[in-house]
DSSP file (Angstrom, degrees, kcal/mol; ACC not computed):
  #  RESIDUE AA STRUCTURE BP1 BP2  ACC     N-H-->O    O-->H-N    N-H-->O    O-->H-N    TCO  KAPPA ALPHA  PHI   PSI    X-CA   Y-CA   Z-CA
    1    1 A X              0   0    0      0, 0.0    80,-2.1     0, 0.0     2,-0.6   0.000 360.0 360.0 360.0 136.3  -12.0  -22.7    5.7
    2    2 A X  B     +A   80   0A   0     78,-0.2     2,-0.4    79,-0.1    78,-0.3  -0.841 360.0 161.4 -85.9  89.3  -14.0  -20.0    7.2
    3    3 A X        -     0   0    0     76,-1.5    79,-0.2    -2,-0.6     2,-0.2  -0.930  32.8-117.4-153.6 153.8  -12.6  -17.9    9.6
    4    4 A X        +     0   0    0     -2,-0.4     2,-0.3    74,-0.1    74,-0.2  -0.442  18.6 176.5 -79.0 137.1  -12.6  -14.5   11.6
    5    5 A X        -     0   0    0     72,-2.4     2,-0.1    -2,-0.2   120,-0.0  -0.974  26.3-132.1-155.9 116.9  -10.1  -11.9   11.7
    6    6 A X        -     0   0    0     -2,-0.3   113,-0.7    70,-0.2     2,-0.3  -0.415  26.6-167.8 -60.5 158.2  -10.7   -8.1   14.0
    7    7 A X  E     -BC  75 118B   0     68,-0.6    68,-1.7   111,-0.2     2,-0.5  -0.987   6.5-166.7-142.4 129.8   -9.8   -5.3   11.6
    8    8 A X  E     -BC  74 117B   0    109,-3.0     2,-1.4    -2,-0.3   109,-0.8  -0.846  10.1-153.0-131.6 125.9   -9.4   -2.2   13.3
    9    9 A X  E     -BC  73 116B   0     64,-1.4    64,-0.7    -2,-0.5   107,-0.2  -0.563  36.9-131.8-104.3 109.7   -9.3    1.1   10.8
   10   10 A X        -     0   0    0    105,-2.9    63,-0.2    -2,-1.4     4,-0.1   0.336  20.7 -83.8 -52.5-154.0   -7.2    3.6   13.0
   11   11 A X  S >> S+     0   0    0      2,-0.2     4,-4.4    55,-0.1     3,-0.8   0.763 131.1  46.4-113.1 -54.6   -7.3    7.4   14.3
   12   12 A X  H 3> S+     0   0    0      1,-0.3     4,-1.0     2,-0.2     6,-0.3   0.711 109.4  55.8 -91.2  -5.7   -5.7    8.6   10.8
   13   13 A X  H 34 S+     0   0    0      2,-0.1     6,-0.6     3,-0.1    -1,-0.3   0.627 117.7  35.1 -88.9  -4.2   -8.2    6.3    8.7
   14   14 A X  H <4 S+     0   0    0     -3,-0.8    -2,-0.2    57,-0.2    -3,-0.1   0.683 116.0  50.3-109.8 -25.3  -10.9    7.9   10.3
   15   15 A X  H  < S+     0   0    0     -4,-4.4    -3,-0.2    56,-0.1    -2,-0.1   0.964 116.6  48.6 -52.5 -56.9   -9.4   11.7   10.6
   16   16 A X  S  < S-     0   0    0     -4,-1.0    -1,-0.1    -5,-0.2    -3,-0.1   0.887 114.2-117.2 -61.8 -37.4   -8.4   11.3    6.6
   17   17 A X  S    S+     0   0    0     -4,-0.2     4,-0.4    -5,-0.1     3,-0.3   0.424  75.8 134.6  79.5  24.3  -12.2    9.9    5.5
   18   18 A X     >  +     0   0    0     -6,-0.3     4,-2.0     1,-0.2    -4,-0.2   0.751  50.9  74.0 -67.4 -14.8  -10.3    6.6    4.4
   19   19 A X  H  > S+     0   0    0     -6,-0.6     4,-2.7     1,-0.3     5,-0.3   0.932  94.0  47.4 -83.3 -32.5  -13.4    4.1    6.4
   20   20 A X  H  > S+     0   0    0     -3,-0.3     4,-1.8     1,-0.2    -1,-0.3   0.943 121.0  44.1 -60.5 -59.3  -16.2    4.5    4.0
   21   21 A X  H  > S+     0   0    0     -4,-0.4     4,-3.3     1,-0.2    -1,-0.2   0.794 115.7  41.1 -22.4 -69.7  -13.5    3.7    1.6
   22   22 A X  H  X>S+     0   0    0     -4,-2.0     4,-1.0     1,-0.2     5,-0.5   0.985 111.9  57.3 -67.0 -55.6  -11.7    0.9    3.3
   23   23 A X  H  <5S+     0   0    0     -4,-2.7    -1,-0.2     1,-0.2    -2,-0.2   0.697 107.4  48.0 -38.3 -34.9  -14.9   -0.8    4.4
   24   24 A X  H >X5S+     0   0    0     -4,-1.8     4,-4.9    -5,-0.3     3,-1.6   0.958 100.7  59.5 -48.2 -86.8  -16.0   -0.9    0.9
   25   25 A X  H 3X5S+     0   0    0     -4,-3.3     4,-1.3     1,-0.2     3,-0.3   0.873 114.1  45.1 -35.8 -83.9  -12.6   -2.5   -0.4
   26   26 A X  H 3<5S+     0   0    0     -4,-1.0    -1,-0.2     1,-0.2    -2,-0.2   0.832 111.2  54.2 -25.2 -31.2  -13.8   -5.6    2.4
   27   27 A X  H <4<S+     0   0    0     -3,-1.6     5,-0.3    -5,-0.5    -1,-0.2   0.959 102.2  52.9 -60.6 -58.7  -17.2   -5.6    1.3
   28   28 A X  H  < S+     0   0    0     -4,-4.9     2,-0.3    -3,-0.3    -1,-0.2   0.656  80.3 103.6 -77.0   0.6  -16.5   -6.2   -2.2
   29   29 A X  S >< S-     0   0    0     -4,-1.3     3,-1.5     1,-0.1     0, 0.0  -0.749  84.6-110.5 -79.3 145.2  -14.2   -9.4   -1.7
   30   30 A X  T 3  S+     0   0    0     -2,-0.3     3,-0.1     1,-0.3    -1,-0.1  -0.133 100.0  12.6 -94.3 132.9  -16.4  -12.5   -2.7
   31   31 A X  T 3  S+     0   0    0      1,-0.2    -1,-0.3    48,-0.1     2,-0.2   0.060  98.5 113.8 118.8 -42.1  -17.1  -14.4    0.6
   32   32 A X    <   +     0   0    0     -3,-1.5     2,-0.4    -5,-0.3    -1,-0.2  -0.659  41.6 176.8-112.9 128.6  -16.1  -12.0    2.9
   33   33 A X        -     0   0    0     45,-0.4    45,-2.1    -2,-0.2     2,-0.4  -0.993  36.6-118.8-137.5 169.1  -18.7  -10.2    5.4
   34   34 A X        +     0   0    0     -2,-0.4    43,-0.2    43,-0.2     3,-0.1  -0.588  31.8 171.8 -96.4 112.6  -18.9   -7.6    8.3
   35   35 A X  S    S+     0   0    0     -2,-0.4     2,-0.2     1,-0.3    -1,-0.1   0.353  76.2  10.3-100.6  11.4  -20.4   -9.8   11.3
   36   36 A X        +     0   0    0     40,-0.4    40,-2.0     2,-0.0    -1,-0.3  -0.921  65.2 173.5 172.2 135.7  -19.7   -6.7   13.8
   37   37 A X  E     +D   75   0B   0     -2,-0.2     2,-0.3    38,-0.2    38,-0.2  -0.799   4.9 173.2-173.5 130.0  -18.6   -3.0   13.1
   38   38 A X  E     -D   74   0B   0     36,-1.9    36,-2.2    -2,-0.2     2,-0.6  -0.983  26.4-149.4-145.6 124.1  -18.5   -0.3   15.9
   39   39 A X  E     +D   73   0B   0     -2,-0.3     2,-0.3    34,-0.2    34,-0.2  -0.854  53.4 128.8 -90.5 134.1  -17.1    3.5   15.5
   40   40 A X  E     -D   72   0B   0     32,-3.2    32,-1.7    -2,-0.6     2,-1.1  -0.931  57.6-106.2-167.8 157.9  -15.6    4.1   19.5
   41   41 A X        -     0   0    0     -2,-0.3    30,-0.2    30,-0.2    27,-0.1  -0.788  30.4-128.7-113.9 134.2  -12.5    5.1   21.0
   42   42 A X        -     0   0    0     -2,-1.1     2,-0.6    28,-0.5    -1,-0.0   0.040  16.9-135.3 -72.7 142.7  -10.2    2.8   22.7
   43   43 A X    >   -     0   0    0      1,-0.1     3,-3.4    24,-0.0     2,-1.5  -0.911  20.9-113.4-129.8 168.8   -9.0    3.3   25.9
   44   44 A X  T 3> S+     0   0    0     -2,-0.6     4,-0.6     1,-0.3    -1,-0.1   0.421 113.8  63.7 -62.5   9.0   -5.5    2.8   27.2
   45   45 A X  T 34 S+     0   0    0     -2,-1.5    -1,-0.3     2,-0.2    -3,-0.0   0.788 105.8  42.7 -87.0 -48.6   -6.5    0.1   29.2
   46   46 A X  T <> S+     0   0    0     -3,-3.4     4,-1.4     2,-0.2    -2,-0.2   0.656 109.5  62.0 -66.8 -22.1   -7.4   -1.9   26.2
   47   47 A X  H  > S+     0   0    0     -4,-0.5     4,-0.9     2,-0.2    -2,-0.2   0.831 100.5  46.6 -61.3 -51.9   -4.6   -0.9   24.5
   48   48 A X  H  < S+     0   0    0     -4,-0.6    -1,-0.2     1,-0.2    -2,-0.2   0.290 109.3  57.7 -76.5  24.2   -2.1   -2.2   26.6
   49   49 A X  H >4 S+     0   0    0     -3,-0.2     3,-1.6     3,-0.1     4,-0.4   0.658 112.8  38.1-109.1 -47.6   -4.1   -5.2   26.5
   50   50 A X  H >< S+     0   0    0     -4,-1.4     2,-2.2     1,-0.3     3,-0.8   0.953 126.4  37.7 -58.1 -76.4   -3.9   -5.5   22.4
   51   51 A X  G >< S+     0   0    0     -4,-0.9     3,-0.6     1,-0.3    -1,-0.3  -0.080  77.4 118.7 -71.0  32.5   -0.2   -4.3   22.3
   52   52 A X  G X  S+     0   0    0     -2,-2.2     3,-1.6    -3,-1.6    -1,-0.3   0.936  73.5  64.7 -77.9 -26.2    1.2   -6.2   25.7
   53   53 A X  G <  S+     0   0    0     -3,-0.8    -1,-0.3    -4,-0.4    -2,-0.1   0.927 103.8  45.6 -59.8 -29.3    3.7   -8.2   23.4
   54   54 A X  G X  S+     0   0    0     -3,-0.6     3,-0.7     2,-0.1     2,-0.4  -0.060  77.5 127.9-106.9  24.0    5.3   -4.8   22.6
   55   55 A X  T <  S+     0   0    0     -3,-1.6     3,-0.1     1,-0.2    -3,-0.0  -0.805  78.6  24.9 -70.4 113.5    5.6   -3.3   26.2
   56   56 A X  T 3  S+     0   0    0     -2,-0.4     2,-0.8     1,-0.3    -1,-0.2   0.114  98.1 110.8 128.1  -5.9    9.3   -2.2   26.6
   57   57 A X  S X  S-     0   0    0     -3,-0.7     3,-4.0     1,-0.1    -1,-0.3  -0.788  79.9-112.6-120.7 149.6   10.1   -1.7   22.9
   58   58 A X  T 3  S+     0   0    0     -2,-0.8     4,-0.3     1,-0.2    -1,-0.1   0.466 109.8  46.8 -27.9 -32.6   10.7    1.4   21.6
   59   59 A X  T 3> S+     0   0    0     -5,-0.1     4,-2.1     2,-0.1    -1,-0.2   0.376  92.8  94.3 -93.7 -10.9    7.3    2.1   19.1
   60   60 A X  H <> S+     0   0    0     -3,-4.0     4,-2.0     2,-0.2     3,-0.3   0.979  85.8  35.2 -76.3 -81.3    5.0    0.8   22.1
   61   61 A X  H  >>S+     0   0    0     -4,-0.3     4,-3.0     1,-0.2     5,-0.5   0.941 121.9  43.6 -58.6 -49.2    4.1    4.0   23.8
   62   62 A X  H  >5S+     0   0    0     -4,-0.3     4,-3.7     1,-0.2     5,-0.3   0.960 113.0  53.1 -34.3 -56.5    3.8    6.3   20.7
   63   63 A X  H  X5S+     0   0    0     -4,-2.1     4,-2.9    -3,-0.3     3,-0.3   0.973 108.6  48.6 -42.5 -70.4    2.0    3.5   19.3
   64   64 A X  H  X5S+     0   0    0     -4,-2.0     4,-3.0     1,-0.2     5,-0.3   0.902 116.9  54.1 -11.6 -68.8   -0.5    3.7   22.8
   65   65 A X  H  <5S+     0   0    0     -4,-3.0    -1,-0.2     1,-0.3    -2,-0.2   0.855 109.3  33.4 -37.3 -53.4   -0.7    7.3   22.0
   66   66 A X  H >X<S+     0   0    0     -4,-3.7     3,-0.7    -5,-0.5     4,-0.6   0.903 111.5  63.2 -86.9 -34.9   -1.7    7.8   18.8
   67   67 A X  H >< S+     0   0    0     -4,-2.9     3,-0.7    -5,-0.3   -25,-0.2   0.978 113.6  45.4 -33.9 -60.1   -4.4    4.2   18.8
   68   68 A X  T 3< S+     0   0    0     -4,-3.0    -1,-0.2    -5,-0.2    -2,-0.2   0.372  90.4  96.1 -94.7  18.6   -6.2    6.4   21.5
   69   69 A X  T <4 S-     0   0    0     -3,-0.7    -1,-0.2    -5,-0.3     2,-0.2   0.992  98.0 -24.1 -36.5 -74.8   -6.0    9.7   19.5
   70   70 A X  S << S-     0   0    0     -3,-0.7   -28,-0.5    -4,-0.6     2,-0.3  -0.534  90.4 -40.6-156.3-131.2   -8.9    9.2   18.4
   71   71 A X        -     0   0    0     -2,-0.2     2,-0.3   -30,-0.2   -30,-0.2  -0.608  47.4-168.5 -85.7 146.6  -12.3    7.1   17.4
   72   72 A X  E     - D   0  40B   0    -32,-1.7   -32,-3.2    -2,-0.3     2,-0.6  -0.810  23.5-130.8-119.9 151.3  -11.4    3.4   15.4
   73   73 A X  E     -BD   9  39B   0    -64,-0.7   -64,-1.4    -2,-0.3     2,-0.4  -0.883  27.1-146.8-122.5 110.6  -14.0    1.7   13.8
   74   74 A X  E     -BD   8  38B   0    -36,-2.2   -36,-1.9    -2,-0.6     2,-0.4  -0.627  18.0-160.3 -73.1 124.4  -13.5   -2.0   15.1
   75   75 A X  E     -BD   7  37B   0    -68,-1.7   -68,-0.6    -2,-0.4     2,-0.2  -0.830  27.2-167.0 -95.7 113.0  -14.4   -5.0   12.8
   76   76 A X        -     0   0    0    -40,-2.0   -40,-0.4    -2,-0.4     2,-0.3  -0.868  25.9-175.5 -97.9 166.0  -15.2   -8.5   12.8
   77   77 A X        -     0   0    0     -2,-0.2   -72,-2.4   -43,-0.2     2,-0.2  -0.891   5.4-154.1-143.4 161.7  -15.0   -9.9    9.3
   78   78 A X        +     0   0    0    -45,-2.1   -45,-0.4    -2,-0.3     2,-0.1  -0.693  28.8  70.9-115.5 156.8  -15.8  -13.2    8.2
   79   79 A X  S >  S-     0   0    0     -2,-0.2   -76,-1.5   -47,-0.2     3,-0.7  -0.397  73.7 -22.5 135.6 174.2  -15.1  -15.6    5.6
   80   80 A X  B 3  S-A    2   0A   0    -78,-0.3   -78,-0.2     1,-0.3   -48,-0.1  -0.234 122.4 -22.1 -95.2 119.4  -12.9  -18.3    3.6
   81   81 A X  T 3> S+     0   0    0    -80,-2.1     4,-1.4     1,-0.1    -1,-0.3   0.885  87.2 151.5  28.4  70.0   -8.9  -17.3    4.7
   82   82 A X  H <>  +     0   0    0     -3,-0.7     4,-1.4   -79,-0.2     5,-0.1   0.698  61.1  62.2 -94.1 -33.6   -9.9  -14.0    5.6
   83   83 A X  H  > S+     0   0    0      2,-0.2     4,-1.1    -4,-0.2    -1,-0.1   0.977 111.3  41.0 -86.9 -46.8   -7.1  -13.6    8.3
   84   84 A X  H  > S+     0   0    0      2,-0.2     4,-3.2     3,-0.1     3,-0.2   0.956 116.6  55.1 -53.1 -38.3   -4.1  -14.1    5.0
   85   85 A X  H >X S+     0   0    0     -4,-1.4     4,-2.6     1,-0.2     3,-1.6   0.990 112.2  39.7 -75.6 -38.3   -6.4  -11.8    2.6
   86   86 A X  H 3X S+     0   0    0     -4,-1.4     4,-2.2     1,-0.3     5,-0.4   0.653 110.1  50.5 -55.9 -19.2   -6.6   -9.1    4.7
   87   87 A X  H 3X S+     0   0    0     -4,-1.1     4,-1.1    -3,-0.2    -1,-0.3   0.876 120.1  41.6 -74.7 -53.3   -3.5   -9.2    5.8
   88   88 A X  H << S+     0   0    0     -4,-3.2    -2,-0.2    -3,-1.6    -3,-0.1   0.995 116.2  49.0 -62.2 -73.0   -2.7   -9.3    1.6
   89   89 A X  H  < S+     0   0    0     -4,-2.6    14,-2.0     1,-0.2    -1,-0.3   0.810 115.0  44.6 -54.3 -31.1   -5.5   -6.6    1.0
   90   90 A X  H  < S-     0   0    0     -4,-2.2    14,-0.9    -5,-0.3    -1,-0.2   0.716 101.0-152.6 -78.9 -20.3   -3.8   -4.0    4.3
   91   91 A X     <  -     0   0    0     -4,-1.1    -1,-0.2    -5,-0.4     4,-0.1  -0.553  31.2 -36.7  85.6-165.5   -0.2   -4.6    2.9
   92   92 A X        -     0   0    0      2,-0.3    12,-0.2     1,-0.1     6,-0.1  -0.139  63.4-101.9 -71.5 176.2    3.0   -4.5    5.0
   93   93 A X  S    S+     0   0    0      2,-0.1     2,-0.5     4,-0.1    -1,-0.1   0.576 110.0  65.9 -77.7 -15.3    3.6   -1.9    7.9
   94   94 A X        -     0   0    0      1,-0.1    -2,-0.3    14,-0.1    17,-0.1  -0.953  68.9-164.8-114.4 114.4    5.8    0.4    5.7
   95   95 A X  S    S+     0   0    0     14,-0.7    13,-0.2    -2,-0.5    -1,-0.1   0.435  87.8  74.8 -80.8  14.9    3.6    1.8    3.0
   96   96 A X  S    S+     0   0    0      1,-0.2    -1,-0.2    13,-0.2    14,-0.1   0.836 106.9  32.7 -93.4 -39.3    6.6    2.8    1.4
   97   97 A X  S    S+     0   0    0      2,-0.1     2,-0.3     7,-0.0    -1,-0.2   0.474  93.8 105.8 -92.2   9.8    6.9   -1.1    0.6
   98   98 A X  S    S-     0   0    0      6,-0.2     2,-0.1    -6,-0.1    10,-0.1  -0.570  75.8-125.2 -96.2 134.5    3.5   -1.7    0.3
   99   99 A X    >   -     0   0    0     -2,-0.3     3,-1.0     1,-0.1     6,-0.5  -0.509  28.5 -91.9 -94.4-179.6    2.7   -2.1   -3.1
  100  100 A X  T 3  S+     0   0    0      1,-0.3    -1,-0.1     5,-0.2     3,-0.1   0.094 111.0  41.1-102.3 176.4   -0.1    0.1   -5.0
  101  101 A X  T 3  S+     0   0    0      1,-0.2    -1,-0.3    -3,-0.1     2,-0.2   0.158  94.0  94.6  82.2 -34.6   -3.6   -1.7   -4.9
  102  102 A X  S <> S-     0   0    0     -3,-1.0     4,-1.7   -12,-0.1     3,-0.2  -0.643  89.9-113.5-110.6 160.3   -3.1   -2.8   -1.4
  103  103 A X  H  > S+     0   0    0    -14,-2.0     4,-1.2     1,-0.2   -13,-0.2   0.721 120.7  45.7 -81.9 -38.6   -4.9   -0.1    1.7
  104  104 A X  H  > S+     0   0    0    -14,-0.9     4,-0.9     2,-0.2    -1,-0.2   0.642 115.2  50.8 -96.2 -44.4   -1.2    0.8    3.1
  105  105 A X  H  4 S+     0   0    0     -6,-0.5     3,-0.3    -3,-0.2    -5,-0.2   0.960 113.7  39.4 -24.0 -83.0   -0.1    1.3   -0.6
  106  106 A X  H  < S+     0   0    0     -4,-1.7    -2,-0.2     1,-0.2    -3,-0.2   0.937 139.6   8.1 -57.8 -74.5   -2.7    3.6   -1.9
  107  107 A X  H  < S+     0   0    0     -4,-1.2     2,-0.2    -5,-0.1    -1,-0.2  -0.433  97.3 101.7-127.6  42.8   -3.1    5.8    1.2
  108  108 A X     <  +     0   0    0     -4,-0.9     3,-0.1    -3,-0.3     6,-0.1  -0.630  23.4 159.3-111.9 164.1    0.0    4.9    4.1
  109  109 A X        +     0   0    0      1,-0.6   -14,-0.7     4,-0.3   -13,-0.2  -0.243  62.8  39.4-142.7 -74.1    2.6    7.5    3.9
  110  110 A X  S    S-     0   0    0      3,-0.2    -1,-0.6   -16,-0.1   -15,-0.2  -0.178  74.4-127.5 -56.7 152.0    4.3    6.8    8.0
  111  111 A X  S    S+     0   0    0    -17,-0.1     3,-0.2    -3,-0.1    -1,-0.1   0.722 103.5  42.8 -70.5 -35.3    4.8    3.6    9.6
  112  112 A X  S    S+     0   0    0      1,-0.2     2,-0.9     2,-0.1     3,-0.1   0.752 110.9  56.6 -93.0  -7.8    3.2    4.1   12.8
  113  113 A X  S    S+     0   0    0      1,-0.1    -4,-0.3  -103,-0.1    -1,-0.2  -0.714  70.2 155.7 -89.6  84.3    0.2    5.8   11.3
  114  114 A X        -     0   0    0     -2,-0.9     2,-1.4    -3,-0.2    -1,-0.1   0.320  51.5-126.6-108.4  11.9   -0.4    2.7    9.0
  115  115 A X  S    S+     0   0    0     -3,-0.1  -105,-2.9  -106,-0.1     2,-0.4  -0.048  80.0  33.4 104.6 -48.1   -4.3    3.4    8.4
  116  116 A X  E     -C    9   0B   0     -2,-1.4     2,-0.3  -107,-0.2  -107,-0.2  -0.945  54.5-159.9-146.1 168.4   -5.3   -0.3    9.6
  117  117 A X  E     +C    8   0B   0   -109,-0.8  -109,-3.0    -2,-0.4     2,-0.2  -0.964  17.9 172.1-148.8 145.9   -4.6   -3.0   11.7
  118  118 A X  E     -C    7   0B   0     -2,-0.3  -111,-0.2  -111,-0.2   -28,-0.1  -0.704  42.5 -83.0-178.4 130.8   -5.8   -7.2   11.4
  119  119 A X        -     0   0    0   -113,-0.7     3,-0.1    -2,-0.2   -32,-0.1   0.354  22.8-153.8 -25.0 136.3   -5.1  -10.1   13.0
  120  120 A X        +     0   0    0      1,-0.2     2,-0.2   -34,-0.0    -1,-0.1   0.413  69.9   6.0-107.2  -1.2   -2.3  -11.7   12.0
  121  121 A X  S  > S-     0   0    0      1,-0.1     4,-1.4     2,-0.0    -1,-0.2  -0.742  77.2 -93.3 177.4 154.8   -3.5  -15.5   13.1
  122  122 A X  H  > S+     0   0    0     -2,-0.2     4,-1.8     2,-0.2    -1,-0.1   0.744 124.2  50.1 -22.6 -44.5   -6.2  -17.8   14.4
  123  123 A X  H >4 S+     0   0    0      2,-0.2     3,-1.0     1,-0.2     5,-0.3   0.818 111.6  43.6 -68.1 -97.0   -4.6  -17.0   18.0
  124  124 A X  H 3> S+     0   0    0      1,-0.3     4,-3.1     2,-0.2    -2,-0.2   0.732 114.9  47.4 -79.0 -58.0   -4.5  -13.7   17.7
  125  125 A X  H >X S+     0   0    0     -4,-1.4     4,-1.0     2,-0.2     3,-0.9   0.861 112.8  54.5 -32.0 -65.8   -8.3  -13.3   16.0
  126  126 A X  H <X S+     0   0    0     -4,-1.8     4,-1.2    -3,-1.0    -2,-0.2   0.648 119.9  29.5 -33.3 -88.5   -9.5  -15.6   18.9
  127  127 A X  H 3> S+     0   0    0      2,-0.2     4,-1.4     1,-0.2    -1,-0.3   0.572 123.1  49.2 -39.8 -39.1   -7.8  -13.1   21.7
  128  128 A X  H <X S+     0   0    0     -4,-3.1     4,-2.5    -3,-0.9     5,-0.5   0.990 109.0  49.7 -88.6 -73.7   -8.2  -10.1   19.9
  129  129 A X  H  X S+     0   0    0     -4,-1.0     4,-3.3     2,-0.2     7,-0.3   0.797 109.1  53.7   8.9 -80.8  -11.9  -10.6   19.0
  130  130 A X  H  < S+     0   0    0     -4,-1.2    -1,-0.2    -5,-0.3    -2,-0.2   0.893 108.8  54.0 -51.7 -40.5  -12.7  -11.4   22.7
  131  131 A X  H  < S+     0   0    0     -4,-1.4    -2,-0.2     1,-0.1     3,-0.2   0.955 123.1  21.2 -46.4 -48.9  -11.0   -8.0   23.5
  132  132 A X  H  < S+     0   0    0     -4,-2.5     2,-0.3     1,-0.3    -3,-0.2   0.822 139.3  20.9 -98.7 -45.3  -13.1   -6.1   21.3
  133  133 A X     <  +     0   0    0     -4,-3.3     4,-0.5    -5,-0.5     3,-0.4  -0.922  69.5 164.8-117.5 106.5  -16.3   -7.6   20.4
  134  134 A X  S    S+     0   0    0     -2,-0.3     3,-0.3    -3,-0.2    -1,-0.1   0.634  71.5  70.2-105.9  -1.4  -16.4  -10.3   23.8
  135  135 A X  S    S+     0   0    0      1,-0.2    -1,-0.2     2,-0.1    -5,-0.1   0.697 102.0  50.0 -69.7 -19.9  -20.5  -10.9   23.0
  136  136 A X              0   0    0     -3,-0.4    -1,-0.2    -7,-0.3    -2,-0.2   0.716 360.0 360.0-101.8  -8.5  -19.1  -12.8   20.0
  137  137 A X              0   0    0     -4,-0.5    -1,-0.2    -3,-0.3    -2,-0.1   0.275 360.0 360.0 -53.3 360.0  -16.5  -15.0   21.4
């Protein structure tokens, strides 16, 4: 099944030189293509619209902070259970568990500077998607 999933490659994936990199790893998976891709920097108004579940807990403002650091390059990507591989291909949120191969693996060292962010399910693409890119909704 065919489906859409934002990817957004964060402040320290674009400070390091990770995007050419990361974009690339998404390219090359069979299936999968970039339907939308914009380098810009978020502002805290749109952050607290992506992070409102996590208003009140402890990692939420740092988190605020450091998203609007600086420029992200925001992503649609397309393609047969694209919202599980990516998920597969960014790893977990601690790159210390993330195993080697996977974008968080290779090049995470911190947890809240974890290199990439992508929807984590058909709800969330939907909403997140309209946030970012709302001409594709």
């Amino acid at each position: 099944m065919s489906q859409r999933s934002l990817v957004l490659l964060k402040p320290d994936s674009v400070r390091r030189g990770l995007t050419g990199e990361i974009i690339g790893r998404i390219e090359r998976k069979a299936g999968w293509k970039l339907v939308a891709l914009e380098l810009r920097t978020l502002e805290r108004s749109v952050l607290e619209q992506h992070y409102g579940e996590h208003v009140g807990k402890p990692f939420y403002e740092p988190l605020v902070e450091f998203m609007a650091s600086g420029p992200v390059v925001a992503m649609v990507v397309e393609g047969e259970r694209v919202i599980e591989g990516l998920r597969t291909l960014a790893g977990p949120t601690d790159p210390i568990a993330a195993a080697p191969g996977s974008i968080r693996g290779d090049y995470g060292s911190i947890v809240r500077e974890n290199l990439i962010h992508a929807s984590d399910s058909e709800d969330s693409a939907e909403r997140e998607i309209k946030l970012f890119f709302p001409g594709l909704a």
